[in-house]
Backbone as XML, in Angstrom:
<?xml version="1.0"?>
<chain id="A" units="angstrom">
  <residue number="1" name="UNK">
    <atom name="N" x="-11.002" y="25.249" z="2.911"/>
    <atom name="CA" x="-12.253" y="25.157" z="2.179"/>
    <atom name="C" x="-11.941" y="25.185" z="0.690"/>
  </residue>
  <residue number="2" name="UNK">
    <atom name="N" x="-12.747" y="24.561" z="-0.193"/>
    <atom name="CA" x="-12.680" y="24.112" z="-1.388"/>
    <atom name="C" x="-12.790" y="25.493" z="-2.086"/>
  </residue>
  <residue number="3" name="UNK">
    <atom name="N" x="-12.073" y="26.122" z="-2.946"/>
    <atom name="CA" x="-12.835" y="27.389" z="-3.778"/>
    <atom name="C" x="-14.038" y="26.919" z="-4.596"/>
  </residue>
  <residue number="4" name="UNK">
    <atom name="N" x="-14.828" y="28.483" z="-4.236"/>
    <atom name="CA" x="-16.188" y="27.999" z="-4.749"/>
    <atom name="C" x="-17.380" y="27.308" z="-3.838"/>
  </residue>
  <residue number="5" name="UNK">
    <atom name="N" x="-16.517" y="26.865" z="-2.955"/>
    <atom name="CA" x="-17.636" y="25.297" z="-2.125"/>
    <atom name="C" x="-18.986" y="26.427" z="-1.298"/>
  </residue>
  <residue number="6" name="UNK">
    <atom name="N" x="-19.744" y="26.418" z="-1.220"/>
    <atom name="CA" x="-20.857" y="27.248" z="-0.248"/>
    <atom name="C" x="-21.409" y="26.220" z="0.583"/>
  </residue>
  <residue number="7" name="UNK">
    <atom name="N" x="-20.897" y="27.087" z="1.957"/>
    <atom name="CA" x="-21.558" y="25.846" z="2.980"/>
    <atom name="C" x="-22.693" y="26.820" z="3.723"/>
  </residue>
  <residue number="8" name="UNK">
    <atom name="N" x="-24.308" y="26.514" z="4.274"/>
    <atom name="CA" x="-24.953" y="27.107" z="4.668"/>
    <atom name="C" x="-26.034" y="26.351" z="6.060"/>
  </residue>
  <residue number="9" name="UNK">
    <atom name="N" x="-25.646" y="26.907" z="6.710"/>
    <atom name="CA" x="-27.143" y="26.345" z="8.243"/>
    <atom name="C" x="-28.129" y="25.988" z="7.298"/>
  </residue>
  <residue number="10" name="UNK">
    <atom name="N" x="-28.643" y="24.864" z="7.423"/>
    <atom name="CA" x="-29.833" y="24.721" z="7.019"/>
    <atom name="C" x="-31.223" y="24.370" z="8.061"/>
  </residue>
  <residue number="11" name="UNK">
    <atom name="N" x="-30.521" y="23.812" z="9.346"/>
    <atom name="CA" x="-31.745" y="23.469" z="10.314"/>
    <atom name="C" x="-30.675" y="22.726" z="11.485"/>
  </residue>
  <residue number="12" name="UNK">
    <atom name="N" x="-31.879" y="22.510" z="12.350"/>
    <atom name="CA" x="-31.368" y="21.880" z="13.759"/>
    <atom name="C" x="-32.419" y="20.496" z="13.484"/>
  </residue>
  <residue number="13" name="UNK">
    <atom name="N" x="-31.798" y="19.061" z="14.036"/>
    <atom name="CA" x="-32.682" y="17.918" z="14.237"/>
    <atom name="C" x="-32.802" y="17.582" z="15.614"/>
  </residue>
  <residue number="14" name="UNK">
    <atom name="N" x="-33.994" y="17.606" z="15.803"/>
    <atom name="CA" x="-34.096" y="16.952" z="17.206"/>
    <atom name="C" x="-34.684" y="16.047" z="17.622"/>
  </residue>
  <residue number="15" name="UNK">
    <atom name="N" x="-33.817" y="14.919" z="18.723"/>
    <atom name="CA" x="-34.446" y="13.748" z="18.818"/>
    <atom name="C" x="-35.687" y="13.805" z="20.100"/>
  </residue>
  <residue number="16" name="UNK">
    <atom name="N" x="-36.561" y="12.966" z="19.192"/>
    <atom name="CA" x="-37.876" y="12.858" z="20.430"/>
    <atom name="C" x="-38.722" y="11.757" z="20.186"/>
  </residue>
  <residue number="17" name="UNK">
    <atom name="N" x="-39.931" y="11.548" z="21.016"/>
    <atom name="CA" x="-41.031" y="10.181" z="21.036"/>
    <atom name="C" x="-41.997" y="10.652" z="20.087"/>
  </residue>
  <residue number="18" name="UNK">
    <atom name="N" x="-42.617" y="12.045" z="19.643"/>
    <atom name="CA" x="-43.300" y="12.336" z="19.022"/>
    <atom name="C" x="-42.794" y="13.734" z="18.200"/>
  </residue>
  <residue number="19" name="UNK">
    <atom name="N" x="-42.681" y="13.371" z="17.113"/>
    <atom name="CA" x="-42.086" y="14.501" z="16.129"/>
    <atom name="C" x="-43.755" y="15.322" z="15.745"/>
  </residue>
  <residue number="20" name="UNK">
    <atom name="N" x="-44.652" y="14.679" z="15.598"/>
    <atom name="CA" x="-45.632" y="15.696" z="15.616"/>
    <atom name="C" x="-46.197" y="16.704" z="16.241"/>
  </residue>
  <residue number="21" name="UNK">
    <atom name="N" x="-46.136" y="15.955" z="17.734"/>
    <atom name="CA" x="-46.564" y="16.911" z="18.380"/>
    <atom name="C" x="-45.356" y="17.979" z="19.021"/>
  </residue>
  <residue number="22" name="UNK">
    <atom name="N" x="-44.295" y="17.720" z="19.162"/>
    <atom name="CA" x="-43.457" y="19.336" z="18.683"/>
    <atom name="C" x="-43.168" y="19.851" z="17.726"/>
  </residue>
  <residue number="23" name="UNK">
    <atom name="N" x="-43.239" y="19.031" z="16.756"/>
    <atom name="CA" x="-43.555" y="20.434" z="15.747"/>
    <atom name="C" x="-44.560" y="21.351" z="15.657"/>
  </residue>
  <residue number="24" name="UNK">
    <atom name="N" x="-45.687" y="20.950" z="16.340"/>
    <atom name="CA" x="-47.180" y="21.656" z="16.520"/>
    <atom name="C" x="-46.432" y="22.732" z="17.411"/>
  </residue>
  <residue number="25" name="UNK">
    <atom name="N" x="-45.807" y="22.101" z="18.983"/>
    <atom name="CA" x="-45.729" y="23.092" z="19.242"/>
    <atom name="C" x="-44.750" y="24.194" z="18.947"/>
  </residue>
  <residue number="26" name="UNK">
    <atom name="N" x="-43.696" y="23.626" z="18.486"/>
    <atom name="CA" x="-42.739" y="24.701" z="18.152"/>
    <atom name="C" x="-43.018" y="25.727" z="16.734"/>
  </residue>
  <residue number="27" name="UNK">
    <atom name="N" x="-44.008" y="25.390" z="16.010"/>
    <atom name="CA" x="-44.734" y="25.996" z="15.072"/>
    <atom name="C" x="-45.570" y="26.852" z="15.851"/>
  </residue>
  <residue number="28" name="UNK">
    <atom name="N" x="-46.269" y="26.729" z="17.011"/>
    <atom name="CA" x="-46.867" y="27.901" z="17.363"/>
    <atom name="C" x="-45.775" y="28.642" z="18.750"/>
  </residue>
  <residue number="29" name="UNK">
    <atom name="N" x="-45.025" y="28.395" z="18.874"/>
    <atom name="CA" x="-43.698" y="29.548" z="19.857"/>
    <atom name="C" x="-43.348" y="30.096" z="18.989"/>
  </residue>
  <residue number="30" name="UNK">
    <atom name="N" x="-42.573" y="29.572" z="17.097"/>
    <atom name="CA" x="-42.369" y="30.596" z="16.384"/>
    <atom name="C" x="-42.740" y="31.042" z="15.473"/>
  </residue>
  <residue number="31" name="UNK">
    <atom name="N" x="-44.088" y="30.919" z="15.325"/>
    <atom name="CA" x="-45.190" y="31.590" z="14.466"/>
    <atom name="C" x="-44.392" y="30.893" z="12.803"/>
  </residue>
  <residue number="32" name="UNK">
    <atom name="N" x="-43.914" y="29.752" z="12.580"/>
    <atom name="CA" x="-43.740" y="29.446" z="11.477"/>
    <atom name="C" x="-44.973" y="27.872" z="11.523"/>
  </residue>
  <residue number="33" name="UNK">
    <atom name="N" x="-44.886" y="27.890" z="9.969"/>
    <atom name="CA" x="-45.966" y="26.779" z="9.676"/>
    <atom name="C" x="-44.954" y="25.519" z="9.730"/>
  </residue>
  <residue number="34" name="UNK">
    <atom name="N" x="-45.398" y="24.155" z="9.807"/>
    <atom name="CA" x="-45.194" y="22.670" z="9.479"/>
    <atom name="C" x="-45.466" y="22.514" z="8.349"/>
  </residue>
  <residue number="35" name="UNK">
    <atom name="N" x="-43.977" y="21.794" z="7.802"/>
    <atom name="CA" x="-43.831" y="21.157" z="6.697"/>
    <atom name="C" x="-44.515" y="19.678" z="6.206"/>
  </residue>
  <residue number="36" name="UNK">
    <atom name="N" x="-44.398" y="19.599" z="5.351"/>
    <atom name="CA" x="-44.520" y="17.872" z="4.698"/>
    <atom name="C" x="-43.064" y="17.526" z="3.530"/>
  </residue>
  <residue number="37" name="UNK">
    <atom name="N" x="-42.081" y="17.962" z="3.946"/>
    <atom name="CA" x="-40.683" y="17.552" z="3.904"/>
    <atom name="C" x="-40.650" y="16.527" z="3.745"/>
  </residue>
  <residue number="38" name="UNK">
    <atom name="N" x="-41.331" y="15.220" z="5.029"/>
    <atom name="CA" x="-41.042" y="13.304" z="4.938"/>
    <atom name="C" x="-42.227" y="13.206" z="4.662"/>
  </residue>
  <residue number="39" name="UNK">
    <atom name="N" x="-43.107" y="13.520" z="3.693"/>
    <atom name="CA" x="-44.162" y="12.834" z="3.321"/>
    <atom name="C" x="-45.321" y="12.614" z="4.456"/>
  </residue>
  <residue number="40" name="UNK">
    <atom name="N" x="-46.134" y="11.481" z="4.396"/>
    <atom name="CA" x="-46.468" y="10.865" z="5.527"/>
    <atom name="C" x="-45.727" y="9.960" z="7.007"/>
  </residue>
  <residue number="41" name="UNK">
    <atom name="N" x="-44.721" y="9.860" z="6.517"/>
    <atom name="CA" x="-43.658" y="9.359" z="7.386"/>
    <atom name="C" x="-43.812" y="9.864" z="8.780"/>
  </residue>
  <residue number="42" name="UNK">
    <atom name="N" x="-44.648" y="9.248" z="9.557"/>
    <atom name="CA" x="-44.952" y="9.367" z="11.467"/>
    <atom name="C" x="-43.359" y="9.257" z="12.109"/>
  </residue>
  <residue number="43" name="UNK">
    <atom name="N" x="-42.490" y="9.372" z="11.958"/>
    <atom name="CA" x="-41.300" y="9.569" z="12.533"/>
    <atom name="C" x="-40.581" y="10.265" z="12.134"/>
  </residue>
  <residue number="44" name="UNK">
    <atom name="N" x="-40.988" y="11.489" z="11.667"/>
    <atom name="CA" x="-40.381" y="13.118" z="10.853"/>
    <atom name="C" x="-41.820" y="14.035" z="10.859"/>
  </residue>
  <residue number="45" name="UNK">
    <atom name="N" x="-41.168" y="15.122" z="11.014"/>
    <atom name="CA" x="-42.116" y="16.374" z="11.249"/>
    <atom name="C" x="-41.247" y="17.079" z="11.532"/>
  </residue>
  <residue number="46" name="UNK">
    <atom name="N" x="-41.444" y="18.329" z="10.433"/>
    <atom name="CA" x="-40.514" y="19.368" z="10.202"/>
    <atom name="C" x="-41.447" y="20.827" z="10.685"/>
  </residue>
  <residue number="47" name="UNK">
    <atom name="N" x="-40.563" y="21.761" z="11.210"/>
    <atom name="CA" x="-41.315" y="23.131" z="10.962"/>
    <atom name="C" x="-40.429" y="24.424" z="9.966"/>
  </residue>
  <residue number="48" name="UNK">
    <atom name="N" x="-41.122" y="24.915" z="9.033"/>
    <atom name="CA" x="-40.395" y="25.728" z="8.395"/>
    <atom name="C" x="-39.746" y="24.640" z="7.239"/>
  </residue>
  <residue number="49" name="UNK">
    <atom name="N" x="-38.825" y="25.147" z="6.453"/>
    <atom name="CA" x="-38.655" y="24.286" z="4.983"/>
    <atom name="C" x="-37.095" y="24.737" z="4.445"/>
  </residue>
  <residue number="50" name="UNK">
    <atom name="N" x="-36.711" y="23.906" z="3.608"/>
    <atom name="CA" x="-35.186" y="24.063" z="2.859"/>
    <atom name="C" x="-35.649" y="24.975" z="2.381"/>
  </residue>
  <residue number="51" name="UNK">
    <atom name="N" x="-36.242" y="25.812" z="1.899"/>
    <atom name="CA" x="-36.366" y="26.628" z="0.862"/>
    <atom name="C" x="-36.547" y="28.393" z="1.901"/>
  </residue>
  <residue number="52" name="UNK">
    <atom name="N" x="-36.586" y="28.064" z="2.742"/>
    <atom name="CA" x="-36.447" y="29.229" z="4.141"/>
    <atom name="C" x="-35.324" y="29.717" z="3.912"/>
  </residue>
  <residue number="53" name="UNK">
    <atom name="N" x="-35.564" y="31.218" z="4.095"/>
    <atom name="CA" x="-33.944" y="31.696" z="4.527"/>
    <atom name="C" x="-33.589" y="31.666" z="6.236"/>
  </residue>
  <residue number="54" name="UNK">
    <atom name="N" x="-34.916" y="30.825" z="6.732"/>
    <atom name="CA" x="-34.139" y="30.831" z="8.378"/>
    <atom name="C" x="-34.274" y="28.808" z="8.235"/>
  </residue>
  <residue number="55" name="UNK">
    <atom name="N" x="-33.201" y="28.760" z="9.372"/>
    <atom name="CA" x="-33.115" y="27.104" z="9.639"/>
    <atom name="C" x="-34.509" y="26.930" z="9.813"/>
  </residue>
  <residue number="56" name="UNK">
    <atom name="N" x="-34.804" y="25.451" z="9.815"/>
    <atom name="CA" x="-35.852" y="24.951" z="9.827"/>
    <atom name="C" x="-35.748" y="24.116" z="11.445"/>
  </residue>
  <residue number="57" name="UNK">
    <atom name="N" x="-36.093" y="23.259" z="11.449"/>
    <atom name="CA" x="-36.767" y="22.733" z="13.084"/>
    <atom name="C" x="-37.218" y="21.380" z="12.478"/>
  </residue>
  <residue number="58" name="UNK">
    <atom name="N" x="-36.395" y="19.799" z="12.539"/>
    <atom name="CA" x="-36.817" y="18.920" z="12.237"/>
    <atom name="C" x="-36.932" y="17.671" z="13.283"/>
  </residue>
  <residue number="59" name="UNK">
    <atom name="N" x="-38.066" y="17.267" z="13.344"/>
    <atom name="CA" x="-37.991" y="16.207" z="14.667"/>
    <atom name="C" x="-38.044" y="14.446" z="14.221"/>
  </residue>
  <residue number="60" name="UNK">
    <atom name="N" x="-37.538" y="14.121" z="14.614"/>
    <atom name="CA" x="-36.899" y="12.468" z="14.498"/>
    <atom name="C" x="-37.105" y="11.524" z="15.361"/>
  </residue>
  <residue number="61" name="UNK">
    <atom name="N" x="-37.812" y="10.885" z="15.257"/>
    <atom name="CA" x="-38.544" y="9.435" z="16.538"/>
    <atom name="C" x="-37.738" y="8.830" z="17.002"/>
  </residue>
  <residue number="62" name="UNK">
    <atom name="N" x="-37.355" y="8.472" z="17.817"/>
    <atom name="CA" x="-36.166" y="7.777" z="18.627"/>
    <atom name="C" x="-36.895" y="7.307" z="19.468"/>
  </residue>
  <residue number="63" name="UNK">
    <atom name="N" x="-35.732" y="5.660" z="19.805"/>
    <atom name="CA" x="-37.113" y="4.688" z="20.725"/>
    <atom name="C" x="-36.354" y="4.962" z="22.106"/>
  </residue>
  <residue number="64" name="UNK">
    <atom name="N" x="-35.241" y="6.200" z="22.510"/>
    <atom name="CA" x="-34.726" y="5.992" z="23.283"/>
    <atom name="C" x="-35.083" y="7.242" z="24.149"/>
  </residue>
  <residue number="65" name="UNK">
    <atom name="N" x="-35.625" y="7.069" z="25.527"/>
    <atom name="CA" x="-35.936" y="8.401" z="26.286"/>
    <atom name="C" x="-35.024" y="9.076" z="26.712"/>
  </residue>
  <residue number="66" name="UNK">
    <atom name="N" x="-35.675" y="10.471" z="26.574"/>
    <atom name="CA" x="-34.219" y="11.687" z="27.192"/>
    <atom name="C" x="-33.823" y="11.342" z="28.477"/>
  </residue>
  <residue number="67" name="UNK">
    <atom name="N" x="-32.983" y="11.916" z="28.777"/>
    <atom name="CA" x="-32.060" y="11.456" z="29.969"/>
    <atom name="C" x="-31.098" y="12.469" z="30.202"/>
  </residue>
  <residue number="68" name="UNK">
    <atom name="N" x="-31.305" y="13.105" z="31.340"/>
    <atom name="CA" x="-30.040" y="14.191" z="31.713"/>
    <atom name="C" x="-31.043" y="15.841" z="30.797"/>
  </residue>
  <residue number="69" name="UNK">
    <atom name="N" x="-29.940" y="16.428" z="31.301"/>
    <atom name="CA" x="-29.865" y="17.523" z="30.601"/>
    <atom name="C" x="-28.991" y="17.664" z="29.211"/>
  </residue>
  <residue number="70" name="UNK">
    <atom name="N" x="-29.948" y="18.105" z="27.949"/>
    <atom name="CA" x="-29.538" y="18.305" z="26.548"/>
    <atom name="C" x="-28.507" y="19.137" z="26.549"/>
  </residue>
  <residue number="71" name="UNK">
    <atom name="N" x="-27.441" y="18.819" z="25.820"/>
    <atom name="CA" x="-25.961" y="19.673" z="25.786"/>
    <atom name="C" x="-26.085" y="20.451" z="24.585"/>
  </residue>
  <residue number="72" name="UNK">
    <atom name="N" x="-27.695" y="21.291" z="23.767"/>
    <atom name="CA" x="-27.359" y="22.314" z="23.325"/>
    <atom name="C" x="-28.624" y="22.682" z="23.304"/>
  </residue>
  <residue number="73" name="UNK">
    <atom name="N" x="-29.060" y="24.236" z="23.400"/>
    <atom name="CA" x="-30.523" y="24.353" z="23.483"/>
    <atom name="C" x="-30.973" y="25.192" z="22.681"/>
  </residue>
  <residue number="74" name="UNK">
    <atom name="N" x="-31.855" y="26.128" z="22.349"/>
    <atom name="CA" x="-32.851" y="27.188" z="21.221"/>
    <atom name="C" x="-32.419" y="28.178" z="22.076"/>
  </residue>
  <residue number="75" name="UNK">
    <atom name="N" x="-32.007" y="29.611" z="21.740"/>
    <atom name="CA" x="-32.675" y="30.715" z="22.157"/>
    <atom name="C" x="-33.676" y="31.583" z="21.741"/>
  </residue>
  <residue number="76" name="UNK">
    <atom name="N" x="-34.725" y="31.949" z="22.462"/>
    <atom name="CA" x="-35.586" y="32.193" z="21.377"/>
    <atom name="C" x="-36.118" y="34.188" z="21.868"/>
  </residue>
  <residue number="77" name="UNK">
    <atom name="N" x="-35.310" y="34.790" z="21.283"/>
    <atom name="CA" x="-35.633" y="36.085" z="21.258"/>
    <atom name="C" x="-37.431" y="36.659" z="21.605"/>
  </residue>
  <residue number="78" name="UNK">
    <atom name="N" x="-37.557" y="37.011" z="22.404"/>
    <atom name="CA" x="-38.730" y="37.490" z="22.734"/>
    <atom name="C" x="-38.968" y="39.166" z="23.013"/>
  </residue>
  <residue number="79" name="UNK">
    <atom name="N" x="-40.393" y="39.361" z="22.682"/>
    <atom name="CA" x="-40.567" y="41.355" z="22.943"/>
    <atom name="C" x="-40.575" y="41.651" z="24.732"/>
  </residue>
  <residue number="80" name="UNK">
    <atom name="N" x="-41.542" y="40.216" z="25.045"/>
    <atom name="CA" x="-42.068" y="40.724" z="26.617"/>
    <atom name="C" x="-41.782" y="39.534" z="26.902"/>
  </residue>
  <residue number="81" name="UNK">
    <atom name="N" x="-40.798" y="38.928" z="28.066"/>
    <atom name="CA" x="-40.545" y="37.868" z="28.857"/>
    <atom name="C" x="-41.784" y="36.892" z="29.626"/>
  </residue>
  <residue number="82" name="UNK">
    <atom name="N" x="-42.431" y="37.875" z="29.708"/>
    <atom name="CA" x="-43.583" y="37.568" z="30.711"/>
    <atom name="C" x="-44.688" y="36.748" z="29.490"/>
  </residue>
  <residue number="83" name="UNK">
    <atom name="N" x="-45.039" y="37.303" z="28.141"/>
    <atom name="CA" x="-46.200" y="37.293" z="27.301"/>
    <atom name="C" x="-45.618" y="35.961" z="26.648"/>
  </residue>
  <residue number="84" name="UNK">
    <atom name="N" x="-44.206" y="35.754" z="26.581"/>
    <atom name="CA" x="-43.725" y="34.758" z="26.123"/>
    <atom name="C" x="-43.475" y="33.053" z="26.605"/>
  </residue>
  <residue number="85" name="UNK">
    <atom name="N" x="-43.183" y="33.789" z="28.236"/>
    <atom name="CA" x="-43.651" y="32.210" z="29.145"/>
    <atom name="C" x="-45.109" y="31.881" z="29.706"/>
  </residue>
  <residue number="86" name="UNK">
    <atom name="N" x="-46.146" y="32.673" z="28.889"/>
    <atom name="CA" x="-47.610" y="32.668" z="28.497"/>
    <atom name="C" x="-47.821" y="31.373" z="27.660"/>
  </residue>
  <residue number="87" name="UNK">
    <atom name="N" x="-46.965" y="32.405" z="26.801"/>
    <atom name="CA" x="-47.402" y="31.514" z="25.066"/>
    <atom name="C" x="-46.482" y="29.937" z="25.208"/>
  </residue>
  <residue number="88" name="UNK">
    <atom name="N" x="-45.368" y="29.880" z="25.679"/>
    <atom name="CA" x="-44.932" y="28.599" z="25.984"/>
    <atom name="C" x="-45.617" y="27.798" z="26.657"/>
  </residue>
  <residue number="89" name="UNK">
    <atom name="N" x="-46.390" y="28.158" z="27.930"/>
    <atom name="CA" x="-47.338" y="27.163" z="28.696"/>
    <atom name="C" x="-48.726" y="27.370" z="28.210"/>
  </residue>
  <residue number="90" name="UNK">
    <atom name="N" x="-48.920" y="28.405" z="27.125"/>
    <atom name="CA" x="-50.103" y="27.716" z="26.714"/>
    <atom name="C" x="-50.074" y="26.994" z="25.583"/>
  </residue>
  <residue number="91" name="UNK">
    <atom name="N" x="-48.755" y="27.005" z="24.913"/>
    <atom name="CA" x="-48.733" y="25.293" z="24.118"/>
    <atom name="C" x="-48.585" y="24.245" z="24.130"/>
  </residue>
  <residue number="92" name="UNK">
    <atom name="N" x="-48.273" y="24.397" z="25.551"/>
    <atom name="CA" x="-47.816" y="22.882" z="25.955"/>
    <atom name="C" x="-46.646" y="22.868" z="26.991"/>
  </residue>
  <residue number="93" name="UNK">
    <atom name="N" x="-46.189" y="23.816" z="26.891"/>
    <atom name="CA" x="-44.562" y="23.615" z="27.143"/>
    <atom name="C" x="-45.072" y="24.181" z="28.878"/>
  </residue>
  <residue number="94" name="UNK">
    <atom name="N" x="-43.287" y="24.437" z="29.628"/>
    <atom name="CA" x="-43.048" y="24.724" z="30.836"/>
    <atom name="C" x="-42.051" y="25.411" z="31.435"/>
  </residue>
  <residue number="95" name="UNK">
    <atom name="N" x="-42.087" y="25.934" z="32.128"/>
    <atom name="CA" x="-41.036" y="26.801" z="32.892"/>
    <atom name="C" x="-40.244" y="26.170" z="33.827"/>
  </residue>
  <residue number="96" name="UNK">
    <atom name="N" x="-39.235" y="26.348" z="33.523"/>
    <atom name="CA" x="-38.389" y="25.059" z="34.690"/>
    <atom name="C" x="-38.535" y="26.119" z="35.885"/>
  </residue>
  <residue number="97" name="UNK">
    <atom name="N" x="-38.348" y="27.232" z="36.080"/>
    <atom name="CA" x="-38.293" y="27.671" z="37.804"/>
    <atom name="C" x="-36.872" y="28.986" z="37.423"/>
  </residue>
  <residue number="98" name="UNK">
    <atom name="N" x="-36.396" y="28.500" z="36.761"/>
    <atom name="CA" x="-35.073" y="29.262" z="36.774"/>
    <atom name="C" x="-35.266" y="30.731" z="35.510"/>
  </residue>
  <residue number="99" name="UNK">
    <atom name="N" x="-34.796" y="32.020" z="36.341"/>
    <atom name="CA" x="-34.705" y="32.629" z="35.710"/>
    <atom name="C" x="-33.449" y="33.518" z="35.835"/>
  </residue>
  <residue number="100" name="UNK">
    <atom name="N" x="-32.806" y="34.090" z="34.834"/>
    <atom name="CA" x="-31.634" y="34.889" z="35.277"/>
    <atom name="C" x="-31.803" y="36.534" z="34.514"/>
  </residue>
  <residue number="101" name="UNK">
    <atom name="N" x="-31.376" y="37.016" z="35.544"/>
    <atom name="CA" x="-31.710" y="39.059" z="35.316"/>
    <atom name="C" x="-30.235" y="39.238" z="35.002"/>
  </residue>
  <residue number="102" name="UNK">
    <atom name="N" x="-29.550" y="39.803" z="33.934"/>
    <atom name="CA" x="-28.376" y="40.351" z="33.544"/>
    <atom name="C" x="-28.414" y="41.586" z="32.890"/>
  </residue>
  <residue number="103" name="UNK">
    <atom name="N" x="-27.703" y="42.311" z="32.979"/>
    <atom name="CA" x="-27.535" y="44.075" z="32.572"/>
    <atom name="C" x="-28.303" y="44.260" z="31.255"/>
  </residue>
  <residue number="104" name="UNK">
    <atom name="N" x="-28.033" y="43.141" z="30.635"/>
    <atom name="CA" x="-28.504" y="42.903" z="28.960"/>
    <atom name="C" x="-29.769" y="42.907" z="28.599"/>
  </residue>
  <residue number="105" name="UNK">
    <atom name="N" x="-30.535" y="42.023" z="29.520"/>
    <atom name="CA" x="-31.974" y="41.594" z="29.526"/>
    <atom name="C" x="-32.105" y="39.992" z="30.295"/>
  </residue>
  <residue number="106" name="UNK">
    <atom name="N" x="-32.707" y="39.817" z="30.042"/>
    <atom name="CA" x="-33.581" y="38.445" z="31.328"/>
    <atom name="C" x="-33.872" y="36.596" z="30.303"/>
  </residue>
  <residue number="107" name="UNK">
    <atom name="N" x="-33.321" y="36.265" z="30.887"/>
    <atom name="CA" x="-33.468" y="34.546" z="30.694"/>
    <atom name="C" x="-33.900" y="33.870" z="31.383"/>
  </residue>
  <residue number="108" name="UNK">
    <atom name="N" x="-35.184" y="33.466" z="30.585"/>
    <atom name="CA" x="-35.817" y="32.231" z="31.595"/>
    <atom name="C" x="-36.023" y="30.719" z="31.160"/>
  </residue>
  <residue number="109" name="UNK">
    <atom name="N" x="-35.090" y="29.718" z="31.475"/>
    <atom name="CA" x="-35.103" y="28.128" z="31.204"/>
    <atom name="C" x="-36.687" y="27.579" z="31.017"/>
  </residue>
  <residue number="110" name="UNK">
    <atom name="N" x="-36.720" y="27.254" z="29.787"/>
    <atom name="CA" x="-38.388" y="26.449" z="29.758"/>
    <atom name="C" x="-37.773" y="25.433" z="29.328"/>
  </residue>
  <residue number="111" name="UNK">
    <atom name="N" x="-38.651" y="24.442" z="29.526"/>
    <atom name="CA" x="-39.045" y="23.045" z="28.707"/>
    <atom name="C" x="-40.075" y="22.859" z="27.527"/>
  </residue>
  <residue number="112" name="UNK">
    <atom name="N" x="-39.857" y="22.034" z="26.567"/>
    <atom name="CA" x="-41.184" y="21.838" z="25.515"/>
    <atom name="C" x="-41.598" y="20.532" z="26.109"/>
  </residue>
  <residue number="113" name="UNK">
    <atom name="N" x="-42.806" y="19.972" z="25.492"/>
    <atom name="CA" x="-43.927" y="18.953" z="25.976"/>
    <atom name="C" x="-42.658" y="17.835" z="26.257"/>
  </residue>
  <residue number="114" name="UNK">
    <atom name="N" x="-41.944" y="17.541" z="25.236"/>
    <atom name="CA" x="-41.023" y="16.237" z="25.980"/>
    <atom name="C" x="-39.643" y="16.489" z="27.094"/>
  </residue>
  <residue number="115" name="UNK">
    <atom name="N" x="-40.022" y="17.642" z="27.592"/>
    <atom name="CA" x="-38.664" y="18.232" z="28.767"/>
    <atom name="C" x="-37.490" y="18.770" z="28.346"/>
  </residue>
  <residue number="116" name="UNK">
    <atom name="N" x="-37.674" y="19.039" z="26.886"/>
    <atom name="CA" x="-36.085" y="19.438" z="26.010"/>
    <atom name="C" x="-36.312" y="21.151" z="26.782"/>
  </residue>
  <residue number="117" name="UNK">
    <atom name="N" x="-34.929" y="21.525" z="27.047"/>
    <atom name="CA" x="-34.807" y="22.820" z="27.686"/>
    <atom name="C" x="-34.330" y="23.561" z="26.471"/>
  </residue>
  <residue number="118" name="UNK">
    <atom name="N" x="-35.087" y="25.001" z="26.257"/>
    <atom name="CA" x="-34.318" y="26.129" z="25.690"/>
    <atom name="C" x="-34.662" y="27.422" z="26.490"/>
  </residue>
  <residue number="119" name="UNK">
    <atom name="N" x="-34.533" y="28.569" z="25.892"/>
    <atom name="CA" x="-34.339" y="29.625" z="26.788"/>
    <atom name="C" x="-34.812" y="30.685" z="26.282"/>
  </residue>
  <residue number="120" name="UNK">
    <atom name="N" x="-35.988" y="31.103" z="27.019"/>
    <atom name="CA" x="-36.340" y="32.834" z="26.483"/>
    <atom name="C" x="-35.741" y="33.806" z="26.666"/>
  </residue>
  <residue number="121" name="UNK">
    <atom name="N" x="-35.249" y="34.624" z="25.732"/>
    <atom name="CA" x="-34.099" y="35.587" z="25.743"/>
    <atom name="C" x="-35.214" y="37.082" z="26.028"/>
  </residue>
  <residue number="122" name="UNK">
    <atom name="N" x="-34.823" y="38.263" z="26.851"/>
    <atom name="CA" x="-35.837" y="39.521" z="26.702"/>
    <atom name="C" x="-34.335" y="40.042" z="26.525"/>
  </residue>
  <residue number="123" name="UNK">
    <atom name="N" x="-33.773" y="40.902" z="24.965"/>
    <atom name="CA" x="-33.099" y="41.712" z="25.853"/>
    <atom name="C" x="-33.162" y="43.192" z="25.501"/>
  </residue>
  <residue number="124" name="UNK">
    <atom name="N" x="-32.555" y="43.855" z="26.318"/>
    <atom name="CA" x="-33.038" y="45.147" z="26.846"/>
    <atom name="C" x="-32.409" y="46.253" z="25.991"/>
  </residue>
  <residue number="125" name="UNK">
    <atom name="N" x="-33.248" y="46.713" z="25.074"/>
    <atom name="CA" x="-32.750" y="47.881" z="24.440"/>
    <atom name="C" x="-32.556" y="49.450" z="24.312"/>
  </residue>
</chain>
């Protein structure tokens, strides 16, 4: 590394058919607001902003449909496992079926509105 150079996370991009409507929903799973980052631009929709000290959440129109299972996913820390695959299916999103119980705390595989899988984390303190 360069002396001096600062390298920092700034966000995750994710490809989908409608960048608006997950950012809606992923703005309400993590209680952060939607940006106007690309302007009016209907093929960008951001949640959260460069100017965040947490990554942001940016979605990108692609004319090409998902396929398979995504090779990296969200974990998304939760208080109550149960109140949380609530709030996922009442934004839209879904529970794939799968859940796993470990010494730590409990993971359960959801989907958002376009089938992208991430994972509610409970863990046990």
């Amino acid at each position: 590394m360069l002396v001096g150079m600062k390298n920092r996370w700034v966000g995750i991009t994710i490809d989908c058919a409608d960048p608006k409507l997950l950012a809606s929903f992923w703005s309400a799973i993590l209680s952060i607001p939607t940006t106007a980052e690309h302007g009016d631009d209907p093929g960008w929709a951001t949640v959260g902003s460069r100017s965040d000290d947490r990554p942001r959440l940016t979605f990108q129109r692609v004319a090409e449909p998902k396929i398979g299972k995504v090779r990296i996913h969200l974990d998304i820390e939760v208080d109550d496992i149960e109140d949380g695959r609530r709030l996922v299916e009442n934004s839209g999103g879904r529970w794939s079926g799968e859940r796993h119980d470990y010494e730590e705390g409990v993971v359960m595989v959801m989907r958002d509105p376009e089938d992208h899988e991430f994972c509610l984390v409970q863990y046990f303190r």
